[in-house]
N, C-alpha and C positions, 0 to 999 in steps of 0.2 A: 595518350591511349592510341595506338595504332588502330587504322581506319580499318572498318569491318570489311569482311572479304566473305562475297558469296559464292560458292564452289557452285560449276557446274560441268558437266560430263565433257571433257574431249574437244572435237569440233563443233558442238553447238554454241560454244563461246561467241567467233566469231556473229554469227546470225543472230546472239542476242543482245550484240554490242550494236552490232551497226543498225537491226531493225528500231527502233526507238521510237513508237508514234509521235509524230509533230503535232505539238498543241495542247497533248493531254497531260493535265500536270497531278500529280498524286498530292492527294488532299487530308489521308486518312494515314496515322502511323501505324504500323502492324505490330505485335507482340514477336517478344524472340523468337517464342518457340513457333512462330508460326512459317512456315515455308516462304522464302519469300524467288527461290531461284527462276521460280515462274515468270518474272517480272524483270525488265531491264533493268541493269543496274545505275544508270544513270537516273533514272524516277526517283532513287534512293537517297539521292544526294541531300534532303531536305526532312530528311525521315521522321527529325527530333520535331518537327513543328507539327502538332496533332489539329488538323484542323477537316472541317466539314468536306465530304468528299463532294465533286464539282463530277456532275453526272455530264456524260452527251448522248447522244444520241447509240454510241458504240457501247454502253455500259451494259453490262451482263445484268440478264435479270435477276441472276442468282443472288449477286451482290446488291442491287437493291435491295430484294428480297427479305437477306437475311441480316441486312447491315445493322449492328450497334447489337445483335443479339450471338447468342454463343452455340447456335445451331452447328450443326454438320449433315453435310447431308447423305453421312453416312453412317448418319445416327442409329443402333439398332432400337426396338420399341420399348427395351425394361432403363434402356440409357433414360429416354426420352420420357415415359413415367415416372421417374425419380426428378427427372431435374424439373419439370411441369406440374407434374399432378401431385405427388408424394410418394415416399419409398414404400409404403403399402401395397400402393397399386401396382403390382406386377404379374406378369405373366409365366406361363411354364416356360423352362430353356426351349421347350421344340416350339413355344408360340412366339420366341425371343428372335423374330427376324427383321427384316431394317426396314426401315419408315417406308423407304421406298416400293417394299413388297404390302406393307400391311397399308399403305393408302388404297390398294387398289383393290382392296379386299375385307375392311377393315375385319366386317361379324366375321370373317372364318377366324381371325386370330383374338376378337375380345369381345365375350358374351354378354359380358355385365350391358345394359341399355342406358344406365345412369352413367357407369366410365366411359361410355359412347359419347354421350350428348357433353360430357365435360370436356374430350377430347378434341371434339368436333368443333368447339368455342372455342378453342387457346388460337392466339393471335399466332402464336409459334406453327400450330398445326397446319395453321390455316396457309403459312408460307408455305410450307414443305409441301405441304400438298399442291400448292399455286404452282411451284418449280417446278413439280416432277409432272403435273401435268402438260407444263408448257415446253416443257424442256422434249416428251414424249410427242408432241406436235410440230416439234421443229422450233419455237421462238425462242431464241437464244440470248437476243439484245433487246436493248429498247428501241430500234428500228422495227424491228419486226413485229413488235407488242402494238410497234403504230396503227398497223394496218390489219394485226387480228382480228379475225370476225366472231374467234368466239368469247371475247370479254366477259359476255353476262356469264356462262358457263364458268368463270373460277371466283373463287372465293372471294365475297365482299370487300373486306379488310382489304387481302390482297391485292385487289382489282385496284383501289380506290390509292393504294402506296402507289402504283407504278403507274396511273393515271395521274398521280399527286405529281412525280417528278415529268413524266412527258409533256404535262401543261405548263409546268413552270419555264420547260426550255422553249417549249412554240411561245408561250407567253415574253418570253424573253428573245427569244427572235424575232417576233412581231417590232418590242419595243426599239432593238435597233434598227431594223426598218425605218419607223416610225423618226427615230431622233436620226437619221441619215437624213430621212427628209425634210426634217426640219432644219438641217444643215442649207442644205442643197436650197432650200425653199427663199435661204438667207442671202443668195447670193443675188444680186442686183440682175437687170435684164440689158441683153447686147441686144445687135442688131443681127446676131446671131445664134441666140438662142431659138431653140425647137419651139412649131405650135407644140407639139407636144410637151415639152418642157415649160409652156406659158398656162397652159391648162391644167398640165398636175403639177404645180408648183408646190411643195411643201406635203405633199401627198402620198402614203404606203398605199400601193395599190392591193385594194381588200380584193378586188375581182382573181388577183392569184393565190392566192390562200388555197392548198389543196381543200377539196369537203371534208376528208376523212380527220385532217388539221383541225378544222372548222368545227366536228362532231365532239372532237375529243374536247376542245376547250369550252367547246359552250354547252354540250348536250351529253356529257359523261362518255361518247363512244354510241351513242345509240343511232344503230342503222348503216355504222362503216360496214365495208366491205371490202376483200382485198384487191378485188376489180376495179376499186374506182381509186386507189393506192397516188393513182395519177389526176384525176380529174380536178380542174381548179373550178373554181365557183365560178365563172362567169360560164362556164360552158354547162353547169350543172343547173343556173336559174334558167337556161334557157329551153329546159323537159328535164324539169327534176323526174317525171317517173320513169325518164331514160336509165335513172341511176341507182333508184330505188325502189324495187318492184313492189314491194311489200304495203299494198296502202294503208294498212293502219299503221305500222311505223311513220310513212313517210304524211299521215294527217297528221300525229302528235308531235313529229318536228316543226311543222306546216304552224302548228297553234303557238310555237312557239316567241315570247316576245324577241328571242336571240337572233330565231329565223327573219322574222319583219323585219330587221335594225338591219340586218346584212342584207336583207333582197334590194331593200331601199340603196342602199348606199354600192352594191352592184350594180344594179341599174343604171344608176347615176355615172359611174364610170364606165359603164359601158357605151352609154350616147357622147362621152367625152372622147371615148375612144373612136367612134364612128364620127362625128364632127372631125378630129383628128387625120382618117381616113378619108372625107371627101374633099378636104382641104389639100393632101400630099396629090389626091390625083387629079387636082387642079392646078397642081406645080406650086405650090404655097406649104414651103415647109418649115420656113421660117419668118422671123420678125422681116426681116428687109424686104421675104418676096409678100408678106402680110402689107405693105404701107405701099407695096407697087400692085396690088389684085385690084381686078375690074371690080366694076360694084355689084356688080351682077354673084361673084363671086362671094361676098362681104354678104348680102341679102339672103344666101341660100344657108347661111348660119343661124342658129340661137342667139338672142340678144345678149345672155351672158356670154356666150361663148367672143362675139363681136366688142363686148366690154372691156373684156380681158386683155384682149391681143390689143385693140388700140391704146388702153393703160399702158402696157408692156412696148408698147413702139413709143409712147410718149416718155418714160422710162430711157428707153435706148437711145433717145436724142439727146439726152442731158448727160452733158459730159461729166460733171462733177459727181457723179452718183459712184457713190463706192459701198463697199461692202465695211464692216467692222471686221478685220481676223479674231481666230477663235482661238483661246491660249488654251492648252490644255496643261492645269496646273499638276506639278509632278516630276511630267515627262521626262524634263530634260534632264533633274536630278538622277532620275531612276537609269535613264539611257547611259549618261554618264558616267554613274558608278555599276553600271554592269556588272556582276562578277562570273569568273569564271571556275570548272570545277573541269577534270578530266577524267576517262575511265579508261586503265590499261590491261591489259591480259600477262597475268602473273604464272609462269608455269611451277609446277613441281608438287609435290604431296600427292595427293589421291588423282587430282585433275587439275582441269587450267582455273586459275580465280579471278575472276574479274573485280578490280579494283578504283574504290571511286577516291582520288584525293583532289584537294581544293588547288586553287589557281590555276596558271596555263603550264602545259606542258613544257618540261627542259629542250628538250628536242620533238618539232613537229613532224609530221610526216614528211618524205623526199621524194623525191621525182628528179627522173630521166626521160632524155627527147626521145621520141618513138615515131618517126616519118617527120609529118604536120602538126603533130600534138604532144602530151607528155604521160607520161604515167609514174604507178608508183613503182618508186625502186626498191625493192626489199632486200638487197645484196648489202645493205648497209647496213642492216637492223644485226647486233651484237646479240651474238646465242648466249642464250639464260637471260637477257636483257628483257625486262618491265614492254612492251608492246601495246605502243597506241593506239584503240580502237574507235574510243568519242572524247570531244570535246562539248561540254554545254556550256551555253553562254545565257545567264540570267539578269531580268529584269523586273524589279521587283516589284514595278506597277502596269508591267505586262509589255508588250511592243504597240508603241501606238501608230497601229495600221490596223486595214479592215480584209486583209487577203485574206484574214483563215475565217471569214462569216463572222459568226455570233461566236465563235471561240476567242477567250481571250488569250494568247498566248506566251505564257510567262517565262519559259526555259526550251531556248533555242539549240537543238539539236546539230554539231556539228560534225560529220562523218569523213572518211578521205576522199569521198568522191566530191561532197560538197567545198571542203578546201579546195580540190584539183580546178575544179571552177573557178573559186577564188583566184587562184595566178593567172589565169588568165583576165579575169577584171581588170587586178591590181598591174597585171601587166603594159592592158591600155594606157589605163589613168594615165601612171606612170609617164609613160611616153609621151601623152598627150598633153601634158602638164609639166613638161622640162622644160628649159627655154626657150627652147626652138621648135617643140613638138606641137605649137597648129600650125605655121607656117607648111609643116610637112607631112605633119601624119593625122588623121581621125580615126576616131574609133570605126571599128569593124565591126559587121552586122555577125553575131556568131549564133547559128541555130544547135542546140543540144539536141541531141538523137541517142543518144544513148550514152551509157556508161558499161566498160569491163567488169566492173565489181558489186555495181546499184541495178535497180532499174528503174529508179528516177533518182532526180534531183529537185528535189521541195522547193520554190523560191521562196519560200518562207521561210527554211532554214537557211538560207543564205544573205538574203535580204538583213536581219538584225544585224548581222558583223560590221555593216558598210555605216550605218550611223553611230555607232558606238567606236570604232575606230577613227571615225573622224572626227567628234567632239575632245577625242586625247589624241590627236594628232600623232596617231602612231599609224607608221610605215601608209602612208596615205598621199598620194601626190599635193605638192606646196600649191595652197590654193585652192584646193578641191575641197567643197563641202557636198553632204548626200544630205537628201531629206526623204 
């Protein structure tokens, strides 16, 4: 079967090859008939595997919204009657106008008070109405659904879905926090690790938790506001009615056991963090200048805090003290068999087709020298010739690194500016890793400022190529491993 080809108009080909969000990987198959040119065509590549869509933070509320259901939201009312209520219930053709005009009006277009109150219950209704309210206020994503202040104001149902998924991702942000720290927590104590680092050892610091973060997970969103969008908890326990004017809101949060748990355990990092500070401006910032401080210094401390740092210097004097390494079982399989898919620009028929076929391209892109640097040569590319725009490189239990946050990132995006990078890496290596290349040469500090074709370059998308290429020792300096 020849690989499906999604038309799209002219020059916008290009801009939907090479823009590709880094990170976000398509979770959900689409039906044929449904439009899919919206959408990179490299997301596509995986289309056949129907699985639960993996929200962030950028996901449209619409899609929330209306997911797993067969809305449109440009439904008219006698559509939306037949498919919801029953073919009965319909309206006259001049009252047959689209969901979007009869939400906002609904008695001018349907009298009945019983078709009202059935209407008004449908889970269905109750999205379309949630969208076109929010959508007429500006919230567009679930960024912006964050820090809405008018939550109470749309539909239960609704509210409590797109609540459902923004708890789940802070909740899951929180948890890698939390398992980073635990990481971090594992690692034995020098003579130069931080007071700081001896004091929150193993520790998510809850004091930066935004409140409106804090609202949403433990108290349904009651009392955010978009003003405090920014404010982290340690500066909000310190005049909560700084932040929330409204006292009877801010007593029922006040009562609340969620608010106790977190004042407490704020607090508590707060005086670790001030012990922290009168310690640096006593010139004690670490374990070594901890075991050389007057005593005078050592006295003006908490007993635990004094506990800690001298465990942690007795620690640092024992040479034998090691860490366990952490395997992360998978990885290496998964890095190793990478695979790759590419996406080319097919011209001819109605317009250009962007096309996705498997493996690596026959021919990568080329470049010529330009002063001090190089670019692409396009004097090479054969007219009517298939035209390389992306290359993605997949792994199938994601890249394990932590640059992209709490995203896990499955399907690395590779563009020409990101290769153009590349030669010069593989350029160093190279050099520096031939016979005689340390006697003579080191790598060169190279700052990116820009790109002719991008305007940036992801090290994210860059970064996967370098450990997957070296695990199969292809085109990779003799000797060089990346981790």
């Amino acid at each position: 079967m020849p690989p499906k080809r999604n038309r799209v108009q002219g020059g916008n080909a290009r801009s939907r090859a090479s823009a590709v969000p880094q990170g976000v990987r398509q979770r959900r198959a689409r039906p044929e008939s449904e439009d899919v040119t919206d959408q990179p065509a490299a997301t596509h590549i995986r289309v056949e595997e129907a699985r639960q869509p993996q929200w962030t933070m950028r996901s449209n509320v619409k899609d929330i919204l209306l997911e797993g259901s067969t809305l449109s939201t440009n439904m008219r009312l006698n559509d939306f009657l037949r498919n919801y209520v029953g073919g009965r219930a319909a309206v006259d053709e001049d009252h047959n106008v689209t969901m979007q005009v009869f939400v906002r009006r609904p008695n001018a277009y349907v009298q009945d008070q019983r078709l009202l109150r059935i209407i008004f219950n449908l889970t269905e209704y109750q999205a379309l109405e949630a969208f076109y309210k929010l959508h007429h206020e500006g919230v567009f994503s679930l960024e912006q659904w964050r820090d809405y202040e008018g939550k109470d104001t749309v539909a239960p149902l609704a509210r409590r879905k797109l609540n459902g998924v923004l708890t789940q991702l802070l909740r899951e942000e929180r948890r890698v926090a939390e398992e980073r720290a635990r990481r971090e927590g594992q690692v034995g104590f020098t003579l130069t690790t931080t007071v700081e680092g001896v004091l929150f050892k193993g520790r998510a610091r809850v004091m930066n938790i935004k409140l409106n973060d804090f609202l949403t997970m433990e108290l349904e969103g009651k009392g955010i506001l978009r003003a405090n969008r920014n404010v982290l908890l340690k500066e909000f326990f310190k005049d909560p009615t700084r932040y929330i004017h409204d006292a009877g809101v801010l007593g029922e949060i006040q009562a609340t056991d969620a608010y106790l748990s977190m004042e407490r355990a704020v607090r508590e990092e707060m005086y670790l963090e001030e012990e922290v500070r009168k310690l640096y401006d006593k010139g004690v910032n670490n374990v070594l200048r901890w075991s050389r401080a007057a005593e005078e210094v050592k006295a003006a401390v908490r007993d635990d805090t004094k506990n800690s740092l001298d465990a942690a210097l007795e620690e640092a004097r024992i040479p034998t003290t090691t860490s366990a390494p952490e395997k992360l079982e998978g990885y290496y399989e998964s890095v190793y068999n990478a695979s790759w898919h590419h996406v080319v620009e097919v011209p001819g028929g109605e317009g250009t087709g962007m096309e996705v076929r498997e493996g690596e391209p026959e021919q990568s892109w080329t470049y010529k020298k330009a002063e001090r640097t190089i670019e692409m040569d396009d004097g090479v590319q054969q007219s009517g010739a298939a035209r390389l725009r992306l290359m993605v490189l997949t792994s199938d239990k994601a890249w394990p690194y932590t640059w992209a946050g709490t995203e896990h990132i499955f399907d690395c995006y590779v563009n020409c500016e990101v290769e153009r990078v590349w030669q010069f890496v593989k350029r160093d290596l190279t050099e520096w890793f031939s016979p005689h290349g340390k006697a003579v040469f080191s790598p060169k500090k190279r700052v990116l400022i820009g790109t002719p074709r991008d305007r940036e370059v992801d090290e994210c998308r860059l970064v996967p190529s370098l450990p997957a290429a070296a695990l199969r020792c292809r085109e990779t300096p003799n000797g060089c491993v990346h981790y």
